[in-house]
PAVO-546563 format. One line per 5 residues: their letters; for each residue x, z, y of N, C-alpha, C. Coordinates in steps of 0.2 Angstrom, whole numbers, plus 5000, padded with zeros to 4 digits. Layout:
<atoms>
a	X/Z/Y/X/Z/Y/X/Z/Y ~ ...
</atoms>
This chain:
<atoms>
xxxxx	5981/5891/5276/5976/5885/5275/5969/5888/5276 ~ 5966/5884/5280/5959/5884/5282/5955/5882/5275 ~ 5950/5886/5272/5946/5885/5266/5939/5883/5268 ~ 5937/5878/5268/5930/5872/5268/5926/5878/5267 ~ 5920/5878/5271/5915/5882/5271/5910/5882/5266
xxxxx	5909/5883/5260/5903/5879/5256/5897/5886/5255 ~ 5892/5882/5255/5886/5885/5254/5883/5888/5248 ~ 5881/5893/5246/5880/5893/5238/5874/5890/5236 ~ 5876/5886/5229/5869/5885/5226/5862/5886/5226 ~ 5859/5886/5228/5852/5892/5225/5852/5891/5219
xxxxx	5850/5894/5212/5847/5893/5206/5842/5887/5204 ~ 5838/5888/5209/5832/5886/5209/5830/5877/5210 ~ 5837/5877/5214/5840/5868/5217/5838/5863/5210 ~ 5839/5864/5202/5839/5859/5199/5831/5857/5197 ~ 5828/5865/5197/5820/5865/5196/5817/5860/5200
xxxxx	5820/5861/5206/5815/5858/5213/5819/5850/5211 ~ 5821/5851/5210/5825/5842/5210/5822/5839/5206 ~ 5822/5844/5197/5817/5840/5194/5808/5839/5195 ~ 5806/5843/5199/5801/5842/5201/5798/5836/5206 ~ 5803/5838/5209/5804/5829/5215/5802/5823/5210
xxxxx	5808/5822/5205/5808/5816/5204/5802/5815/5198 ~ 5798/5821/5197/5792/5818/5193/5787/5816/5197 ~ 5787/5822/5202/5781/5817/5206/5783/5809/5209 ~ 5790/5808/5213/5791/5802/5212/5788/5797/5206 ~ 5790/5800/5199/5787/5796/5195/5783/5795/5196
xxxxx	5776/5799/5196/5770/5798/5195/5766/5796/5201 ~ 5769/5797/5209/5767/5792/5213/5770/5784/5212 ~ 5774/5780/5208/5775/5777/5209/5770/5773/5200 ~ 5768/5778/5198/5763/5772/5192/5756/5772/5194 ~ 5754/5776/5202/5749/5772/5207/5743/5777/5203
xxxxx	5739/5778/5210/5734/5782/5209/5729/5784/5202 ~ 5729/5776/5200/5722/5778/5194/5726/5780/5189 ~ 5734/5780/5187/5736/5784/5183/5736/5793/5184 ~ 5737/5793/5189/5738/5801/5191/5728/5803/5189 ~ 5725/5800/5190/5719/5804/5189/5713/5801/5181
xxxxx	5720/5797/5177/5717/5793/5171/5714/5802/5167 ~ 5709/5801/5164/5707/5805/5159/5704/5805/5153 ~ 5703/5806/5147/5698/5806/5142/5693/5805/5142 ~ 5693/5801/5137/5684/5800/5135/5682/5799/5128 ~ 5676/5803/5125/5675/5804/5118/5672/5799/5120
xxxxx	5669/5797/5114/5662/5795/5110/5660/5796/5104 ~ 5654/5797/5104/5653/5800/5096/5649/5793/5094 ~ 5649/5791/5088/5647/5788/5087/5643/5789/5080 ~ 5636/5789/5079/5632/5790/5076/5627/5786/5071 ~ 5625/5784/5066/5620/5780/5062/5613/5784/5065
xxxxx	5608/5778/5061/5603/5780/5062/5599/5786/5060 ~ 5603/5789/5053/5601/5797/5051/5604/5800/5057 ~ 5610/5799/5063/5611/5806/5064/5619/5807/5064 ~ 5620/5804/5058/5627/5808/5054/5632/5801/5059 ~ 5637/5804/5059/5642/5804/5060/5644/5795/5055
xxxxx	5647/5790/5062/5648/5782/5059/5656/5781/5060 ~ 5660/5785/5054/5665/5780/5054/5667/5775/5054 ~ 5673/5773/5056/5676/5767/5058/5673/5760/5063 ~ 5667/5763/5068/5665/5763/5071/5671/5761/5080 ~ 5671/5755/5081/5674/5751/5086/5672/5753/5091
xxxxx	5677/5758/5097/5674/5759/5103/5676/5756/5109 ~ 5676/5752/5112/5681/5750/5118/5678/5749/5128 ~ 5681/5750/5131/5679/5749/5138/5681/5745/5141 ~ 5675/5738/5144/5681/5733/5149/5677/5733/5155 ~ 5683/5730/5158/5681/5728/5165/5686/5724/5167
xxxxx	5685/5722/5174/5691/5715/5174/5698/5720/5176 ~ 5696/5725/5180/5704/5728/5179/5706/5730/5173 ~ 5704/5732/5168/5705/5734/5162/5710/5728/5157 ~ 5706/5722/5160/5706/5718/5155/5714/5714/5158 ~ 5716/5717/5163/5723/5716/5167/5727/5720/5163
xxxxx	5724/5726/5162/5728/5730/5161/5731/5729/5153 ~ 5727/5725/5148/5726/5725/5143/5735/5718/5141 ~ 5740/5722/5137/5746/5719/5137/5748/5722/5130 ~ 5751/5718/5126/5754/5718/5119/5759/5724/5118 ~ 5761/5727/5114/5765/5735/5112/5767/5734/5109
xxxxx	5770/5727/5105/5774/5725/5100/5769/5726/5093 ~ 5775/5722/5089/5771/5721/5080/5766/5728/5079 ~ 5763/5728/5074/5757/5732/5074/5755/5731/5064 ~ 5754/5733/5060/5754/5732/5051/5745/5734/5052 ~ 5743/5730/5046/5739/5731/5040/5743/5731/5034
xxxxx	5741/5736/5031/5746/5736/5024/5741/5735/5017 ~ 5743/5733/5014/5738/5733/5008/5739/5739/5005 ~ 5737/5743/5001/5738/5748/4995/5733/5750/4991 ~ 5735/5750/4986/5728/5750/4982/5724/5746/4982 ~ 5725/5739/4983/5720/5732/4982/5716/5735/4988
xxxxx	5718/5739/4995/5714/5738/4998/5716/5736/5005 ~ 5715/5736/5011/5716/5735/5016/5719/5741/5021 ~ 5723/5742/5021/5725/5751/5026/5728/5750/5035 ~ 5724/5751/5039/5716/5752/5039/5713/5744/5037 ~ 5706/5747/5036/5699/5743/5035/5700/5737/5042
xxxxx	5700/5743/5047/5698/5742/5054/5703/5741/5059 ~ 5707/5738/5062/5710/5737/5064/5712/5736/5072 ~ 5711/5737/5078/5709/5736/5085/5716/5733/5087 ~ 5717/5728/5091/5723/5724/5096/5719/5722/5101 ~ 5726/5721/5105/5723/5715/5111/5726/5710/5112
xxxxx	5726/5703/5114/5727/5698/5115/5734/5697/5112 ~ 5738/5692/5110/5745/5694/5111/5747/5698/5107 ~ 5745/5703/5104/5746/5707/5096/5751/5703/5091 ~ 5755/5703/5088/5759/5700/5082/5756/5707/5078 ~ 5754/5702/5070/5751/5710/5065/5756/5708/5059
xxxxx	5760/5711/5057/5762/5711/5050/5757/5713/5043 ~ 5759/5711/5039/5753/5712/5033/5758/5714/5026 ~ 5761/5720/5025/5764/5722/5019/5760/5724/5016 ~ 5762/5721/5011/5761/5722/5003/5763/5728/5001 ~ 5760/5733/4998/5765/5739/4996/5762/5740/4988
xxxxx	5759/5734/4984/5755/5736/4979/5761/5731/4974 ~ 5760/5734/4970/5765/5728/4961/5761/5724/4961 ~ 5754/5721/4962/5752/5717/4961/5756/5712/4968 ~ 5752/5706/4968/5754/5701/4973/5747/5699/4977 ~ 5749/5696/4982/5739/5699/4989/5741/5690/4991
xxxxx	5735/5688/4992/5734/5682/4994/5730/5680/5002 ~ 5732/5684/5007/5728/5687/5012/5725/5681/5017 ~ 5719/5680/5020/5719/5674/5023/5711/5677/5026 ~ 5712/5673/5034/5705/5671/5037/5703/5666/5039 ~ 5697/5665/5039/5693/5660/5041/5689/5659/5047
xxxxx	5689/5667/5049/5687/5665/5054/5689/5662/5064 ~ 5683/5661/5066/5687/5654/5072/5692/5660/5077 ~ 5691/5669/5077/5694/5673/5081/5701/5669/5079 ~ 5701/5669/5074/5710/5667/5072/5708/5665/5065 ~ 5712/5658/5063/5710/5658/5056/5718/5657/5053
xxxxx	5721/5659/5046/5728/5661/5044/5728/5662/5038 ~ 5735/5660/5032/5735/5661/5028/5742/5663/5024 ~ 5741/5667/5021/5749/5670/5018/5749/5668/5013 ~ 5751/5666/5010/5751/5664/5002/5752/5668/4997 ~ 5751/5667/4993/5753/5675/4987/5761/5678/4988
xxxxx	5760/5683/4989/5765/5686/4990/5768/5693/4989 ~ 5773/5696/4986/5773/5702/4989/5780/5705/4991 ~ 5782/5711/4994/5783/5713/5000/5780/5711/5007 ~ 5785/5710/5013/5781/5709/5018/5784/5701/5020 ~ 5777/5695/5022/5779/5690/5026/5785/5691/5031
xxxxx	5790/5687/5033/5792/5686/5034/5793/5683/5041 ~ 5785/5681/5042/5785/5679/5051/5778/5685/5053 ~ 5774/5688/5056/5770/5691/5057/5763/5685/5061 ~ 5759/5686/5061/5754/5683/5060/5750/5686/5069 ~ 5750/5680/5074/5749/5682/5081/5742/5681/5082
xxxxx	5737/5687/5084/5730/5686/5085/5731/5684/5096 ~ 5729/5680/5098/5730/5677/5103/5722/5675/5108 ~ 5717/5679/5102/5710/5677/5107/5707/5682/5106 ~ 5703/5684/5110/5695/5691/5108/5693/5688/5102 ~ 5689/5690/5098/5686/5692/5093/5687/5696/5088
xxxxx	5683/5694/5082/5684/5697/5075/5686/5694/5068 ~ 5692/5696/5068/5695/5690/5062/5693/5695/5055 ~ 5688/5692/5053/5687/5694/5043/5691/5691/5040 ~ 5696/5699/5036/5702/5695/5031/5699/5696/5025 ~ 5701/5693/5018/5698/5693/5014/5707/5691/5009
xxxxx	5705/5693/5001/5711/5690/4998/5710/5686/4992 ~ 5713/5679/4990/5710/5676/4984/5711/5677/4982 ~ 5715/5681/4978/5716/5686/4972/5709/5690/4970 ~ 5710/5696/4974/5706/5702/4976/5700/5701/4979 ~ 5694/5697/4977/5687/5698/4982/5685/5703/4983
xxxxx	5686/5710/4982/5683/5717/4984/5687/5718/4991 ~ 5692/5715/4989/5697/5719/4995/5694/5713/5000 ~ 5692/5719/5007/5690/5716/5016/5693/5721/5021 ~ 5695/5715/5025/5695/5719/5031/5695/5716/5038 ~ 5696/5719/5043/5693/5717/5052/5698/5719/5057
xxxxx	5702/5716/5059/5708/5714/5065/5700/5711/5070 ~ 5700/5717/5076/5696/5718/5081/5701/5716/5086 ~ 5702/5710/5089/5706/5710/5096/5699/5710/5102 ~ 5703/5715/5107/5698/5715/5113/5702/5717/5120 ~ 5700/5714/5122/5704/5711/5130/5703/5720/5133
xxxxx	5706/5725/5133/5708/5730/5134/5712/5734/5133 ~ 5714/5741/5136/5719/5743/5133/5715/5751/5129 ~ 5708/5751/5132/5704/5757/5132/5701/5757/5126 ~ 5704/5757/5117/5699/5755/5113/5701/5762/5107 ~ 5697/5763/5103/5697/5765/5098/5693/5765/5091
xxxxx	5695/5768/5085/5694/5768/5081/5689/5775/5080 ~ 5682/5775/5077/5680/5782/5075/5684/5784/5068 ~ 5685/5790/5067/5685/5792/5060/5682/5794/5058 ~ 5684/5798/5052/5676/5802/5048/5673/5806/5052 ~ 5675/5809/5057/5672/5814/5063/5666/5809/5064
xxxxx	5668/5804/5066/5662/5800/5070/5665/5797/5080 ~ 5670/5804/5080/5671/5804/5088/5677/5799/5088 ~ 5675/5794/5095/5680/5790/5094/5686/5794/5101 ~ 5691/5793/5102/5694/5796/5106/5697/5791/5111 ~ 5699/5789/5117/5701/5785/5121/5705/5791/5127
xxxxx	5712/5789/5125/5716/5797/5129/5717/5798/5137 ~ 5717/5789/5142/5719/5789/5147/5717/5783/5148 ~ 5709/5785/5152/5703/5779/5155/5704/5781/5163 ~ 5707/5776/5167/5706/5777/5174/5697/5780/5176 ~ 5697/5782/5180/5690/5784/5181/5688/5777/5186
xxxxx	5682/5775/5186/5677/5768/5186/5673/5765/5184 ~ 5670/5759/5181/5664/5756/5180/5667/5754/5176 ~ 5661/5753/5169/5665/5748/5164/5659/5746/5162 ~ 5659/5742/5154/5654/5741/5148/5657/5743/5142 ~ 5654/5748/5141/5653/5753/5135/5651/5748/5130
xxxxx	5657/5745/5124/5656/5740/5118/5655/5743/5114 ~ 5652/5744/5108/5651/5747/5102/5649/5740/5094 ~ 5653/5743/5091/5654/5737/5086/5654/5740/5078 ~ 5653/5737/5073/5653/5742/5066/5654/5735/5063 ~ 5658/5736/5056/5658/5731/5054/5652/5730/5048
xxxxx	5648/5734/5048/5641/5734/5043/5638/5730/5048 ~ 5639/5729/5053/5631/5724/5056/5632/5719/5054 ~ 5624/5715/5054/5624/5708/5051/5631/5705/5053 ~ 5633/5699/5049/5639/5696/5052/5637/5690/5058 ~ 5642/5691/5065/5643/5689/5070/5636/5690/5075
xxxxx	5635/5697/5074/5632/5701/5079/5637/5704/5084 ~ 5636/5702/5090/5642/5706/5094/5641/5713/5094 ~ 5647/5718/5100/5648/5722/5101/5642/5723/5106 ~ 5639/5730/5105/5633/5730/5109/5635/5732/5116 ~ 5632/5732/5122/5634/5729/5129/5629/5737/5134
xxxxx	5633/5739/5136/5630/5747/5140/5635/5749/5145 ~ 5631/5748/5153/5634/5749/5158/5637/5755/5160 ~ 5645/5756/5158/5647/5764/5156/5651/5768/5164 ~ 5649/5774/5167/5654/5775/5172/5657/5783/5168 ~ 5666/5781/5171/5669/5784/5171/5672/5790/5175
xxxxx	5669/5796/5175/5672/5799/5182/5679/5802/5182 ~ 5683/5805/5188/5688/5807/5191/5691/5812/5180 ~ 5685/5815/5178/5687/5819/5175/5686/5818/5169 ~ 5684/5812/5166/5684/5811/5159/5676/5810/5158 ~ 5673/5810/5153/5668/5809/5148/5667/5808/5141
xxxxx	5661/5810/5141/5658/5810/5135/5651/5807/5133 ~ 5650/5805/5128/5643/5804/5127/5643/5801/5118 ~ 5636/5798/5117/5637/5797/5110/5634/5788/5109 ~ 5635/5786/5105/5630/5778/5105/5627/5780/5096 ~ 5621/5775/5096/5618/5776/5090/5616/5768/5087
xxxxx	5620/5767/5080/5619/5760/5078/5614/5760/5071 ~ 5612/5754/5072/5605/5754/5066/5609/5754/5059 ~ 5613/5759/5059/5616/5758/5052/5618/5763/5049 ~ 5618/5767/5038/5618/5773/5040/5624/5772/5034 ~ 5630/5778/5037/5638/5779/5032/5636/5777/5024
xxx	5631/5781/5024/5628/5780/5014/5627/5777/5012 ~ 5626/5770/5016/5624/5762/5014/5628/5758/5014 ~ 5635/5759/5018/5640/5755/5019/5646/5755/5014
</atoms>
């Protein structure tokens, strides 16, 4: 009997193969992904110091395409307070609001971003609560008037929160033209996000914005 001629494996066949199909991947989620990169911003008060919880975000009309809902998303309360304070979505966001305190939270807003009310309650409602437009919805509780907080929706995918550092971090910005928003929730109330023509090159960026407001007085 004649035996079928086969060729040996190389080793190296499965390596290449998976290599293949990554770059397939990544040619197929189209160029400004393959070259998306980082971008800080520091963001700073007027002394200088470092402006937690500081709103960063980047739009443009492709951005604001790109901008698409990631499923449910929590404000928790604990400790009569709001965790986070600050909170960023984009259009289309469904937020839950658990209760995680033995007291009961009465959570509601007023404002026109979205206005909504949970009624006293504790554990977690039952239906989540859909922010559907840009803006800033200030939540507040009737029980708790100390306890505040800020559900930031904004028509991008490009946003972040500062921490205590100051530096906001935004992981993967195609390189382009945007506007540079900057937002704090210490500024007067219904003062917009301040408005700066931002380019973003092939390699990332960085820079700092400075708001008339200082961490010690908030």
């Amino acid at each position: 009997m004649v035996r079928p001629f086969l060729l040996p494996l190389h080793p190296l066949l499965p390596v290449c193969r998976g290599i293949a199909w990554a770059l397939l991947a990544l040619a197929l989620l189209g160029p400004a992904a393959l070259r998306a990169a980082p971008v800080e911003v520091m963001a700073l008060g007027s002394d200088g110091k470092p402006l937690p919880e500081t709103v960063i975000f980047l739009e443009s009309s492709e951005a604001k395409a790109a901008a698409k809902p990631t499923g449910a998303t929590e404000m928790q309360q604990i400790e009569r307070r709001f965790v986070p304070r600050v909170l960023v979505v984009v259009p289309g966001t469904e937020v839950r609001f658990p209760n995680r305190d033995r007291v009961r939270h009465h959570v509601y807003s007023l404002s026109p971003a979205k206005t909504f009310e949970l009624k006293l309650y504790a554990g977690t409602p039952a239906n989540p609560v859909l922010f559907d437009k840009p803006g800033v919805a200030v939540l507040g509780c009737n029980i708790h008037d100390n306890m505040v907080g800020w559900v930031v929706v904004v028509e991008t995918p490009y946003h972040a929160v500062a921490p205590a550092t100051g530096v906001a971090k935004l992981p993967d910005v195609p390189p382009g033209r945007y506007r540079l928003r900057v937002w704090h929730a210490g500024l007067p109330p219904g003062t917009p996000a301040t408005d700066t023509p931002f380019e973003v090159p092939a390699g990332g960026a960085r820079t700092q914005v400075k708001l008339p407001l200082t961490a010690s007085a908030l």
